[in-house]
N, C-alpha and C positions, 0 to 999 in steps of 0.2 A: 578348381583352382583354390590353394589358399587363400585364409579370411584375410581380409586385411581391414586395420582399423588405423580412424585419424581423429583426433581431436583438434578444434582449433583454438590459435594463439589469441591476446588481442591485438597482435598486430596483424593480425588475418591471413597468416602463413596455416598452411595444417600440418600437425605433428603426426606422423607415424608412430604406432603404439602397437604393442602385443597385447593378446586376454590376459597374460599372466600378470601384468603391470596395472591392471585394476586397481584403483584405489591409492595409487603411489602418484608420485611427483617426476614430473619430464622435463628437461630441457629443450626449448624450441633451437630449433636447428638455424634460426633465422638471427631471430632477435637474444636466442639466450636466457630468457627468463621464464620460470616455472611453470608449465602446465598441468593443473591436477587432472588426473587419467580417473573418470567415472568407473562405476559398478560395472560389472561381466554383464548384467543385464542392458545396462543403457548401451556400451559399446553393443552389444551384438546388434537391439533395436535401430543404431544408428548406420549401422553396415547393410539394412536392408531385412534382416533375420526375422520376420513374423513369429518364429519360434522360439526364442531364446532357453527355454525351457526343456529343448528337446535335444535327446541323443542325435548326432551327424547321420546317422542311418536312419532314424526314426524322422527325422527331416527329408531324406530323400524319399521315404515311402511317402508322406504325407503331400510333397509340392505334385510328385509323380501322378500321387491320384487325381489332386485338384488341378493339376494342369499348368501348373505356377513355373517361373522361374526356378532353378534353372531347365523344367522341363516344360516350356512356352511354345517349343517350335523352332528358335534360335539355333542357330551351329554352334557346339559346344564350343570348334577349335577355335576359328573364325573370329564368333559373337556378330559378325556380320550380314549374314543371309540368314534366310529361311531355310530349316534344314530338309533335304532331300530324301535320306538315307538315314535308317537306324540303324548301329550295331547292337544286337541283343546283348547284354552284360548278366552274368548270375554268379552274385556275390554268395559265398555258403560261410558263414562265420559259427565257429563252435562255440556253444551257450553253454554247455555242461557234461562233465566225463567222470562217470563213479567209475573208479578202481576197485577189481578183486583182489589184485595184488600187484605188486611194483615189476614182477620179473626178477630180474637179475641171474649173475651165477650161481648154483649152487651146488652143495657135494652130493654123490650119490653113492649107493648101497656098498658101490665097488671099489671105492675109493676116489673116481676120479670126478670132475665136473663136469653139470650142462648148462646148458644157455635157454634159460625160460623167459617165454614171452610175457610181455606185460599184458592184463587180459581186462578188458575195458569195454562200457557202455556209454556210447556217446549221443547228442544231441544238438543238432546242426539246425540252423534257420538259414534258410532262404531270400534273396531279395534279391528281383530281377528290375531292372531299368536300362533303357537306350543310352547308346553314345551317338547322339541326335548329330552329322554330318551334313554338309553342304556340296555340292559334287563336285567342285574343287578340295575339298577339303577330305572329303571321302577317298580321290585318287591319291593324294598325300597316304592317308592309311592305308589303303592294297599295295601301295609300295612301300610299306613300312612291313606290311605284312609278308610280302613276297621277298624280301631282305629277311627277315628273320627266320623264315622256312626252310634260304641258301643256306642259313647260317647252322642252322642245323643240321643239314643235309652234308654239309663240308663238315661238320665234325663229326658224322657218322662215319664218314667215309676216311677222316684221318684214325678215327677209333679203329676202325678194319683194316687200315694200313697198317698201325704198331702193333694190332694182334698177330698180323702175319711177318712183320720183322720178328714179333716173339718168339714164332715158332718155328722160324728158323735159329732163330739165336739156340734159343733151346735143344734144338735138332746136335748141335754141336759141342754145346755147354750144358747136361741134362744136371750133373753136381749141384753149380751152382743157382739155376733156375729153380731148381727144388731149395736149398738155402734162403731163395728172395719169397721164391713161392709161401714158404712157412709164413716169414715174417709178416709179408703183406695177410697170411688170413687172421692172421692173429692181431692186429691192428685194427681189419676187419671187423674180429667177433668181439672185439671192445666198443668200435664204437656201437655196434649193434646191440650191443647187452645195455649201454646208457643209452638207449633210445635217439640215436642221435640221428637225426631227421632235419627236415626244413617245413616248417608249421606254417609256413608263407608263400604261397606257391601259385605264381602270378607270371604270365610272360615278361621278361623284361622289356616288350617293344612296348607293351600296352601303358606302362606307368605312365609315359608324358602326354599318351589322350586321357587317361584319366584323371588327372591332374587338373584338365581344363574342366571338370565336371565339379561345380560345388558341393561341398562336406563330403566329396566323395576321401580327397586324400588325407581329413581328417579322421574318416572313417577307418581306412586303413590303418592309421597310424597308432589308433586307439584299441583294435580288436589285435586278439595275442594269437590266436591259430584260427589261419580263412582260408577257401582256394577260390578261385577266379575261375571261370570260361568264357569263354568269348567263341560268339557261334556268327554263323554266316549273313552281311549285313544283307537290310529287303529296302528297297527303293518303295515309297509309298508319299 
């Protein structure tokens, strides 16, 4: 879940405050008159954070080993029961990538050009932790998950439906098929020459369980290229 932070008024209403408002000036939502918003340290101290010092991922290994909130035992979605069921999570975030070279197009001997790949050595970390469940809370997720499988599974099957309208269309129109066919490779070997990729590569069911997991979607939000799996949960 996001942080959420409050300060209070003296009229003993509490303000809702962001980290980035540190040190500035708020108006109480109540009474209207100025509440000075503390240091990034004290808010975070005040929100619960034993860490305040520490990277959102460098906090989830940390409570994870010691056992802490948010990994105590609690249902992450819930916050209500004792959880039942782990989903195994394993976050891979990229730490560092030396480049030999950038790729791109370039000319050759014969005049014409090619499409060189970009040629790189990379360095990935690791970090695995539960999405700690409750067995109501868990059946919500297997139907979250079996909804996203369909989901997939119908657009394979509309995929192989338009390939075989294509090939009839084609069968009839072969001129113009080759006409589209050009353009699309060539729009193709563009964006493939700028590396054009998705650096983020996360189910979209899983974001709103991992949302309920703290500094996990801080975590997210801060790392530039990560991929996500999610393996099959164990009752324990």
């Amino acid at each position: 879940m996001a942080e959420k932070y409050f300060v209070e008024c003296d009229c003993g209403k509490r303000v809702r405050v962001e980290l980035y408002e540190a040190g500035t000036e708020k108006a109480c939502h109540s009474c209207h008159k100025s509440v000075m918003v503390p240091d990034t340290i004290t808010l975070q101290e005040s929100s619960g954070d034993k860490y305040p010092m520490m990277r959102p991922i460098e906090k989830i290994r940390r409570t994870l080993e010691l056992g802490e909130p948010p990994f105590d035992g609690l249902c992450h979605h819930c916050e209500d029961a004792d959880a039942t069921f782990a989903v195994p999570i394993t976050l891979s975030v990229l730490i560092e990538r030396h480049m030999d070279h950038d790729g791109g197009i370039r000319p050759t001997l014969n005049g014409g050009v090619k499409l060189v790949a970009a040629a790189a050595e990379e360095f990935w970390q690791e970090t695995a932790f539960p999405l700690l469940l409750c067995q109501k809370c868990h059946s919500e997720f297997q139907s979250a998950q079996a909804a996203a499988s369909m989901k997939r599974k119908l657009g394979l099957v509309g995929l192989v439906g338009l390939l075989i309208a294509f090939l009839v269309f084609a069968y009839f129109n072969a001129e113009l098929v080759a006409l589209f066919a050009g353009i699309f490779w060539l729009i193709g070997a563009f964006a493939w020459a700028a590396r054009f990729r998705d650096t983020k590569k996360i189910e979209p069911y899983i974001v709103a369980w991992l949302n309920d997991i703290r500094w996990v979607p801080e975590t997210l939000a801060l790392e530039d290229e990560y991929h996500l799996t999610v393996e099959s949960s164990k009752k324990f």
